[in-house]
C-alpha positions as CSV (number, residue, x, y, z in Angstrom):
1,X,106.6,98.7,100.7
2,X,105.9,98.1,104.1
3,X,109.2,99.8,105.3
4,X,107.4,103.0,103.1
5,X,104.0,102.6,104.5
6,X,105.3,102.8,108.6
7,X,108.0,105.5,107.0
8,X,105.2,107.6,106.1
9,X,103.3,107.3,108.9
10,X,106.1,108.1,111.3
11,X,106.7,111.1,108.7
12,X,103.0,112.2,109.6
13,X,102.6,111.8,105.2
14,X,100.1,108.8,106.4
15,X,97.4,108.2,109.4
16,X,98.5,106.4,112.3
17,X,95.5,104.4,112.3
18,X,96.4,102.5,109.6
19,X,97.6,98.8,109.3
20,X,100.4,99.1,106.8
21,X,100.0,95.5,106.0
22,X,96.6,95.4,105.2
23,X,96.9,98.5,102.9
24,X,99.6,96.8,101.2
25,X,97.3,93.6,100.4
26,X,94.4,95.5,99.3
27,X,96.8,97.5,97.1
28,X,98.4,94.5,95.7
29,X,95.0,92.9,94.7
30,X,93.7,96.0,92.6
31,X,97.1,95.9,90.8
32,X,97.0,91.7,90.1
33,X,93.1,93.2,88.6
34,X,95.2,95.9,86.6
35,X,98.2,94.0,85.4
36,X,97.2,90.3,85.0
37,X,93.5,89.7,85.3
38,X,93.2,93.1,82.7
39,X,90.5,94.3,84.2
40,X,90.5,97.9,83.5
41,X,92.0,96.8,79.8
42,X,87.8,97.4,78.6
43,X,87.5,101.5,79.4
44,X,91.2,102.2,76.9
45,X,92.7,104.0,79.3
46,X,96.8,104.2,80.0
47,X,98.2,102.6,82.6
48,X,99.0,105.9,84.6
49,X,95.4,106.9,83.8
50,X,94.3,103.6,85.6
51,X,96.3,103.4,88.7
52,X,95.1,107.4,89.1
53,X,91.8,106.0,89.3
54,X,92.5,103.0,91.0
55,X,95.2,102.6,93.2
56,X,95.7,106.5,93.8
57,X,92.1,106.8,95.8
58,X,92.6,104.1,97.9
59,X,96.5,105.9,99.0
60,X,94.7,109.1,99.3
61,X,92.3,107.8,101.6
62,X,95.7,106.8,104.1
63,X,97.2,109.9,103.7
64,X,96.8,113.3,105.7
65,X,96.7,116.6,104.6
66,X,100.7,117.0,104.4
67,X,100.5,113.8,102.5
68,X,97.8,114.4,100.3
69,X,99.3,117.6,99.3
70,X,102.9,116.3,98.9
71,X,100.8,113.2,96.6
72,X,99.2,115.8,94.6
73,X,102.4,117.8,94.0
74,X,104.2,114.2,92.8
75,X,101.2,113.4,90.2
76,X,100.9,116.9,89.1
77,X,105.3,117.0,88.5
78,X,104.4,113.6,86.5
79,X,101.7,114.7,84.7
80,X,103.5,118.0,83.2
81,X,107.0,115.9,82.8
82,X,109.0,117.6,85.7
83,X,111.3,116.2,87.2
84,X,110.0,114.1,90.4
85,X,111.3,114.9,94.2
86,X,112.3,111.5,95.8
C-alpha cells in the first residue's frame, strides 16, 4: 500500500503533502474498527456501504482533483457493475 500511496502521488492522483505512512495507519485502524472490532456492524449497512462512508472520505481528503475524479469514476463503475479500470 505504501508503494500505491507515493505511486499516486508521483501520478499527481494524491497531494504531495501527504505522509503515505501515516495515511496508511490511520486507514488500517478504521478497517481493524470495520472488520474485527464490528463497529459499524449496529447501522446494517454492507460492507461496500461502510468503507464508502468510512474509509472512502478519509482517501478523498488525499486526493486531488484528477484523483478525486478518477476515485469517483472507479466507485460509480462498481456501483452500476462495470467493469473496473486497473
Amino acid at each position: 500500500m505504501i508503494q500505491i500511496l507515493h505511486r499516486g502521488i508521483e501520478e499527481g492522483a494524491f497531494r504531495k503533502d501527504i505522509i503515505p505512512e501515516a495515511v496508511l495507519e490511520g486507514m488500517g485502524v478504521l478497517f481493524l474498527a470495520i472488520v474485527r472490532e464490528e463497529k459499524f456492524k449496529k447501522f446494517g449497512l454492507a460492507t461496500f456501504e461502510i468503507l464508502l462512508n468510512s474509509i472512502t472520505p478519509s482517501l478523498r481528503g488525499i486526493c486531488t482533483a484528477e484523483g478525486l475524479k478518477e476515485m469517483d469514476e472507479h466507485i460509480s463503475s462498481y456501483q452500476t457493475g462495470e467493469k473496473i479500470k486497473t
